[in-house]
N, C-alpha and C positions, 0 to 999 in steps of 0.2 A: 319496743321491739315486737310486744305481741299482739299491736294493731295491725302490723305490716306482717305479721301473718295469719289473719284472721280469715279473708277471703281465699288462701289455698286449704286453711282447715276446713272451711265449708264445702268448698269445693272435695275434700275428700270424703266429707261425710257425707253429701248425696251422691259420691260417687260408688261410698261404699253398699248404699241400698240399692242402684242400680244393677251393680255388679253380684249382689246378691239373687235379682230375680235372676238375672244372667245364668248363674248356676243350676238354679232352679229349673230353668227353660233348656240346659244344657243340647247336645246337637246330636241328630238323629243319624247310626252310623248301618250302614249296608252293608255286614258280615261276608256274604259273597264276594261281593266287590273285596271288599278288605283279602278276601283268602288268594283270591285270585293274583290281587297287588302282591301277595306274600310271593306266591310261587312262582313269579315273574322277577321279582327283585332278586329270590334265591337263583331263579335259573342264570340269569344275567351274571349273577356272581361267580358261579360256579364253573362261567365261561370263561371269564375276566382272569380268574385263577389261575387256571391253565395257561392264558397266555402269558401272563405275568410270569409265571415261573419257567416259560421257553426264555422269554428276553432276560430275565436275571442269568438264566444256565448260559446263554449267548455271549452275557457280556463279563459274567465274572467266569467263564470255565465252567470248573466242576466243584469247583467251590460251594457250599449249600447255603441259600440266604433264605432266611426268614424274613417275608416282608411284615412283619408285627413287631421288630422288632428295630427302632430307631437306630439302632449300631447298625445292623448289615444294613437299610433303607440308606446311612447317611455314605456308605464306602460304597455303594452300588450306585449312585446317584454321581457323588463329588469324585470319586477314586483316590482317595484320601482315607487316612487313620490315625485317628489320635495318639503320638506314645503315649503320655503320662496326663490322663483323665481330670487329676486335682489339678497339676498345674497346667491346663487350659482351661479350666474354671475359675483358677486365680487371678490369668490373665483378663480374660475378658469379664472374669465379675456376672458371672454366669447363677443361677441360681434365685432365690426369693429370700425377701427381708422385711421383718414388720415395719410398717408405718400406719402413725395412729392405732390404730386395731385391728387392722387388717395386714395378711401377709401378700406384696406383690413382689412382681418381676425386679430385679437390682436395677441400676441404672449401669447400663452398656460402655464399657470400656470405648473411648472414643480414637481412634486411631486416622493418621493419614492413608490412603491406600496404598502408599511403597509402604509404610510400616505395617500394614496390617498383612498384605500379600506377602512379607519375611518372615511374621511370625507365622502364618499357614505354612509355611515353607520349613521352617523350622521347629516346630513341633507337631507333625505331621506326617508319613511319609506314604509315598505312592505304594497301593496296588494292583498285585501284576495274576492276570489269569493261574489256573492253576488245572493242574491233570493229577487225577485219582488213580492211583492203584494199588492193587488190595494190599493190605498191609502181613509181611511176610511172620511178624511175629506171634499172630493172632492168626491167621489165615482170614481175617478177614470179621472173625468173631466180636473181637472188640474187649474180650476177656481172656485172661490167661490161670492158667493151675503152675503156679509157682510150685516149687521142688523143695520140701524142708530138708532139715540138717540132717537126718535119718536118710535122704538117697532117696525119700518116698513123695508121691506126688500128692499136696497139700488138698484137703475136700476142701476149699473153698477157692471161687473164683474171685481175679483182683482185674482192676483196668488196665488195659495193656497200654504201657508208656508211652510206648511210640506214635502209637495212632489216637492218644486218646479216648480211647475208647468206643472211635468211628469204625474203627476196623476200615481202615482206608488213611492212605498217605496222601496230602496234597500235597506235590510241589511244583513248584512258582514258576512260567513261562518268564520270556522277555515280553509279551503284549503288555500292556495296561489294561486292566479290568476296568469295569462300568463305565457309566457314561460321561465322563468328565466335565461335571457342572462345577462352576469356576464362581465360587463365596465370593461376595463384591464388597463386607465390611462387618463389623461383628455382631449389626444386628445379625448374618445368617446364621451364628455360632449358637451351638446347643451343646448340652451336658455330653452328647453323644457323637459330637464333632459340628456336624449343621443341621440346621434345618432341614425336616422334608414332609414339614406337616401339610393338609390337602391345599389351605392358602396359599402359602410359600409357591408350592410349586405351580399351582394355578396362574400366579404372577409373573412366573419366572417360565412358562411355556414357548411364551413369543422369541425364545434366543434358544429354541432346539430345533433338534428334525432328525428326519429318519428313525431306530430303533428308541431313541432316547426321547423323542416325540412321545411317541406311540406309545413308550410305559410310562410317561406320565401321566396322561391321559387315561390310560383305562384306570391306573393308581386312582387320581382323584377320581374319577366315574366309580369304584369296587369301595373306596372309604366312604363317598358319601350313603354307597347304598348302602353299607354295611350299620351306618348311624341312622339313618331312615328305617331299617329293618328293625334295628334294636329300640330306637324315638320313639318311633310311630307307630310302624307295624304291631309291633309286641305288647309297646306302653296302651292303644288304643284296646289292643285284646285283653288286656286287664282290667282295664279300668269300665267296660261297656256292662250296663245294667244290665238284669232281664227283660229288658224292652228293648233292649238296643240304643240304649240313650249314654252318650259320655257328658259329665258333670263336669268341665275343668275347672280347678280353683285358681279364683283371680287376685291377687296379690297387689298391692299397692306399695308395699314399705322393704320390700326386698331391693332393688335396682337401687342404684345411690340416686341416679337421675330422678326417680320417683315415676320412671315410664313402668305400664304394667306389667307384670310376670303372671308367667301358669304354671300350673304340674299339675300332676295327673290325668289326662297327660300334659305335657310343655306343648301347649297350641300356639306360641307366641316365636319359635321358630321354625313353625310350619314353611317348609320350600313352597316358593312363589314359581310360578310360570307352569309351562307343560315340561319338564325337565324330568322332573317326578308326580307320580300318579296320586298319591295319596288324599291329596283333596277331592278324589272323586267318588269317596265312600262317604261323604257328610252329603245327608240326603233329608230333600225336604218332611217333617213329620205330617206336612196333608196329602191326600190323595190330592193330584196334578198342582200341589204346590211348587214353589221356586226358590231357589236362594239368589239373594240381592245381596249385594258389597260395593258398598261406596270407599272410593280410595280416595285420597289427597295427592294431589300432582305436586313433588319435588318440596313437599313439606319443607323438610330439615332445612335446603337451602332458602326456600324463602322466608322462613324462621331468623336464618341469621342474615340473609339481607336485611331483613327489618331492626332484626335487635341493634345491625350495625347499622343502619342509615346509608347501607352504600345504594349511588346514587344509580353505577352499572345495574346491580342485581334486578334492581327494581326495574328499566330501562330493560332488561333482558326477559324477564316475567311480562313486560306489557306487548311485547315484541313476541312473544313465544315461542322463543330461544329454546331447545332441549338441549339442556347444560350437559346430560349423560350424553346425547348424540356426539359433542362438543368432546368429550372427552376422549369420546370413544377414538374419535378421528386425531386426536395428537398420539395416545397413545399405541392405537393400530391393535383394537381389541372389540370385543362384542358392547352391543348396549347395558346388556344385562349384567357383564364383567367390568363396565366401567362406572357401575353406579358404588361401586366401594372409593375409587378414586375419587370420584367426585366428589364423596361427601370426607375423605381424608383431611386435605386443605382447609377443611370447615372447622377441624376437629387440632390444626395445628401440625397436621402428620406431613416430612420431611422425605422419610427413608423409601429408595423403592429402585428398581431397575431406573436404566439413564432417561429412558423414553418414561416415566414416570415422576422422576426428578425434575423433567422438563416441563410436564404438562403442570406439576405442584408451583413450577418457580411463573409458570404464565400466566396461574389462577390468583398468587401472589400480586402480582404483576397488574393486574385485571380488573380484579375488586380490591381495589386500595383500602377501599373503608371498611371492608373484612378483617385485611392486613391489619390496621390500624388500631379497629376493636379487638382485637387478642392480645395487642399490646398493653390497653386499658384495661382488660381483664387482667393481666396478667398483675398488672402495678396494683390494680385492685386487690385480689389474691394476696397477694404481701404484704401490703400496709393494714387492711384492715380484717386478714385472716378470713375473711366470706366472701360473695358476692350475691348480690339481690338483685334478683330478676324482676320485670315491669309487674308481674303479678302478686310478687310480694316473696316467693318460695326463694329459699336461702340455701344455700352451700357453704358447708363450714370447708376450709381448706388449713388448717392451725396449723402446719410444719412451713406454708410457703415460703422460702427465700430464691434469692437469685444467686444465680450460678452461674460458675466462671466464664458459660459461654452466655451471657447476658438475656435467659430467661429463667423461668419462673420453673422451678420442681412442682411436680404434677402438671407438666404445660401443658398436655394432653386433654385430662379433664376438666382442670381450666377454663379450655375452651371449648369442649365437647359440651358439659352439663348445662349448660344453661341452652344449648338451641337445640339438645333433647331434651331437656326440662321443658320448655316452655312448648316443645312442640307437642310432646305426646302425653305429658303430664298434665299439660293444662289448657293449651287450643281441643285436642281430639276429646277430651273428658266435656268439656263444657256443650258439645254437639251430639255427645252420645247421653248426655244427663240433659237437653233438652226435648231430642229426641225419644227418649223414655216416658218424658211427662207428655208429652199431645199424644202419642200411641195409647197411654193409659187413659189421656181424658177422652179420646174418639173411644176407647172398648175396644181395639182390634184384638183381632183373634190371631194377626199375626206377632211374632217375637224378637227380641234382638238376642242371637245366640252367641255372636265372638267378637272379638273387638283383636286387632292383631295392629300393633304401633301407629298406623296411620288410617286403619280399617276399619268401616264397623258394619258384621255382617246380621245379616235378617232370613229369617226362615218366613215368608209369604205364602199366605192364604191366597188361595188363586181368584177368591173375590175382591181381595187390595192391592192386587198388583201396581195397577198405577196410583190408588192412596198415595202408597209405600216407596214408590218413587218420588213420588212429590215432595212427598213429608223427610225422607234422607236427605234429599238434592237442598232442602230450605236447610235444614237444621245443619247440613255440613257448611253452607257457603253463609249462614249467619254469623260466622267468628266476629266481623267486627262489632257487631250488636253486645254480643255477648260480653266481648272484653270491657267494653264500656263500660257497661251495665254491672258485671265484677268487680274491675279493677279500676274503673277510668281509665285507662287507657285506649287510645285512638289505635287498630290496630291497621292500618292503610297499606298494607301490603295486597296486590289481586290474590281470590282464593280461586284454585283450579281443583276441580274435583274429577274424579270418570268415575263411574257407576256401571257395572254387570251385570246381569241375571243369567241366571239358566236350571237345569234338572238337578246341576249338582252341583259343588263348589269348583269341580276345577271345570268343565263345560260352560262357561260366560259369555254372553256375548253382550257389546255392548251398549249400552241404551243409548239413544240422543236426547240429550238437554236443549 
C-alpha cells in the first residue's frame, strides 16, 4: 500500500518547498487602491441598504424585518412561517450529524412533491401585511410603571404586554406579505423555514420579476460585498507588512480532496472576473513590472473525461466545445453562473430548479461514460472502503453503504474527490513544482507569488516578460510528460491553457499563444 503512495508523498514534499518560497515571495498590496476598494464597497452597501429596507416595508407592511436574520429573510422571501421549529426539523431531518470525525449536513428527508407541498402547507402558515399603530398602553413607550398594592406607582419600569415592548401594535391585513417564493422540495428547508442563503437565491432568480427581482438581486449583490469587505478588504489590512507585502499561508492537508488552502488572508477564494475589484490592489513589486496568470481551460471537466474514458468529453475538448456556454444556454443563465452547473453533474449533483434538473438529466444523458464512472466509483466506495486515483492518492470512505435509493452515502464526494484530487492536487502541483525548478535554475529575478486551484500566478520583471511566458505556457501544457514521468500514467487528455498579464491582477489582458 505504501508504494502506491509514495509518488503523491513526493510530490507533496517538493511541493511543500515550493509553496514555502511562495510565502516568502508573498504579493505586493497597493493600500490606496485597497482604501479606495474599501469605501466604494461601503458606499454601494450603504445604498443597497436603503433599498432593501423600502422593498421589505413594501412587501411585508409595517412589519420590521431584519435582513440578518434567517427567520424574517425566510417569511419575506417564501411568505410562509414555521409553527413548531422542532417538529419541522424532525420532519425533514434538518440539522448536522457526525460521520467518521467530522460533523456534516443530515441526509434530507426525501419526499414526493404532492407530499412535500402538504406538509409546507401544514406546518406552515401564511403571512399577511400588517399596519402599526401606536400602541395605547404604553403610549407608544414600550415600558410601563405598574401600580403596587399600596395605590402607589412602582419605580421601576416592566415591558408592556401588548406591544411587546415595541410600543407599537401590528395588525394583520388580508394582503399577503413578501414575495411568495414557492420551496420546490426539502432540499430548500432550513432550521428557519427555507433557504435564502446568497446561492440559493442566485439560482432561484430566473423564476422572479418585478419587486421580488430586484431584492434579490441587490440581497445577493450587499451579502457578497458584505463578505468581500469582511475576507478581503479587512483580512488583506491585517495581514499587510511594513512593506506592503501579504504572506499568505499555503496549506496542503486541510481540504479532504488534498486541493490547496490559504488563510491569512484566504486568497484561494479570491472572486474571479470584473464583478469585484479586489484583485486590483496586488501590484507588481518592480518598477514597470507585470503580473502573469496562467489558467487552465475547464480543468475539472477534462479531469473527469479522462479519469472516465468518456469518448463525448474528449470528442468535445478536441472540437472546442464551451461546455459552460452549453449550459448556459439549456439553462437560460450567464456563462459565469453556469460554470457551478456544469461542474454539478461531475460531482453527481441531482437537486436544482426544473430548467436545472433538465440540463443535469442531458449531461447524464451526454457523457455516458461519466454516468457510468460514478457508478464504478460508487461500487468501489463500498466494497473496498477507498478509492485510488491513477496517481496513487487514496480516499478513505469506511462508512460507504448503499441506500434504499440504490446509491452510495457520501455519493457526492464519491464522485467529487477524485476529479478535484487529481485535478488541483496533482496535474496543477506537478506544473507549478516544474516551473519553480527552471525559474530557479535560469536565476530570474521574477517570482511565483499565488497559485489559486487551476492558477498559477507570477510577479514579472519587466526584463522576463516573455522568458516568463514562455516558460508558464511549457510547464502548464507539459501534464502529460509529467504524469508519465511520476506516475506512468499516459495522461491523453488535450491541455487548454489562457494566460494574462497586465499592471495588476485584475487588469489582464490576454497574451496569444
Amino acid at each position: 500500500m505504501h508504494r502506491i503512495l509514495l509518488p503523491t508523498l513526493r510530490l507533496s514534499l517538493e511541493m511543500t518547498d515550493v509553496l514555502a518560497r511562495m510565502e516568502q515571495n508573498g504579493l505586493k498590496i497597493n493600500l490606496d487602491t485597497l482604501e479606495q476598494i474599501r469605501e466604494e464597497y461601503q458606499r454601494e452597501m450603504d445604498e443597497l441598504e436603503i433599498r432593501l429596507d423600502e422593498l421589505a416595508r413594501h412587501a411585508m407592511g409595517d412589519t420590521p424585518v431584519n435582513l440578518s436574520s434567517p427567520d424574517d429573510r425566510s417569511v419575506l422571501l417564501y411568505s410562509r412561517k414555521v409553527k413548531d421549529k422542532r417538529t419541522w426539523s424532525n420532519i425533514f431531518n434538518l440539522g448536522h450529524e457526525m460521520r467518521g470525525n467530522t460533523m456534516k449536513p443530515k441526509m434530507r428527508t426525501r419526499m414526493k412533491r404532492g407530499e412535500f407541498k402538504s406538509a409546507v402547507k401544514n406546518m406552515t402558515e401564511v403571512v399577511y401585511k400588517t399596519r402599526g399603530s401606536q400602541c395605547a398602553g404604553c403610549v407608544g413607550f414600550g415600558r410601563v410603571r405598574p401600580v403596587n398594592k399600596n395605590g402607589q406607582p412602582s419605580k421601576t419600569l416592566r415591558v408592556c404586554k401588548p406591544c411587546g415592548g415595541a410600543g407599537v401594535i401590528y395588525m394583520p391585513t388580508r394582503e399577503v406579505a413578501g414575495f411568495k417564493l414557492l420551496p420546490r422540495d426539502p432540499m430548500d428547508t432550513a432550521s428557519a423555514g427555507f433557504k435564502t442563503d446568497r446561492t440559493t437565491l442566485e439560482n432561484r432568480r430566473a423564476e422572479l420579476s418585478g419587486e421580488a427581482l430586484e431584492f434579490v438581486t441587490a440581497y445577493t449583490r450587499y451579502s457578497a460585498l458584505r463578505t468581500y469587505l469582511n475576507t478581503f478588504v479587512e483580512g488583506m489590512k491585517n495581514n499587510v507588512d511594513d512593506k506592503d507585502f501579504i504572506h499568505p499561508e499555503f496549506m496542503q492537508c486541510i481540504t479532504a480532496t488534498g486541493r490547496l488552502s490559504s488563510r491569512n488572508p484566504n486568497f484561494q477564494n479570491m472572486p474571479r472576473g470584473n464583478t469585484f475589484a479586489i484583485r486590483k490592489v496586488v501590484e507588481s513589486r518592480f518598477p514597470d513590472g507585470l503580473i502573469l496568470e496562467g489558467d487552465y481551460s475547464q480543468l475539472e471537466f477534462r479531469v473527469a473525461g479522462f479519469l472516465a474514458k468518456d469518448s463525448q468529453a474528449y470528442k468535445d475538448v478536441e472540437d472546442g466545445t464551451d461546455v459552460h456556454s452549453y449550459t448556459a444556454s439549456v439553462i437560460g443563465c450567464s456563462r459565469q453562473e453556469a460554470k457551478a452547473h456544469t461542474f454539478k453533474p461531475l460531482y453527481g449533483g441531482v437537486t436544482g430548479t426544473d430548467d436545472q434538473q433538465r440540463y443535469y438529466r442531458a449531461f447524464k444523458e451526454k457523457y455516458e461514460g461519466v454516468t457510468e464512472w460514478h457508478k464504478e466509483l460508487q461500487k468501489e466506495a463500498v466494497s473496498k472502503k477507498e478509492i485510488t486515483l491513477p496517481s496513487g492518492r487514496q480516499y478513505a470512505f469506511p462508512s460507504a453503504r448503499w441506500t434504499e435509493w440504490g446509491t452510495a452515502t457520501n455519493r457526492t464526494a464519491i464522485c467529487n474527490y477524485p476529479v478535484q484530487g487529481f485535478a488541483t492536487a496533482d496535474l496543477l502541483p506537478m506544473a507549478l513544482i516544474q516551473l519553480d525548478k527552471m525559474m530557479r535554475c535560469r536565476k530570474m529575478k521574477s517570482v511565483i507569488c499565488n497559485t489559486v486551484h487551476d492558477s498559477i500566478v507570477l510577479d514579472v520583471h519587466p526584463d522576463e516578460k516573455d522568458g516568463c511566458i514562455n516558460l508558464l505556457a511549457h510547464c502548464m501544457q507539459n501534464l502529460p510528460a509529467q504524469t508519465m514521468n511520476r506516475y506512468g500514467v499516459e495522461y491523453d487528455m488535450p491541455v487548454g491553457i489562457e494566460l494574462k498579464i497586465g499592471k495588476n491582477w485584475l487588469d489582464l489582458e490576454e497574451v496569444d499563444l
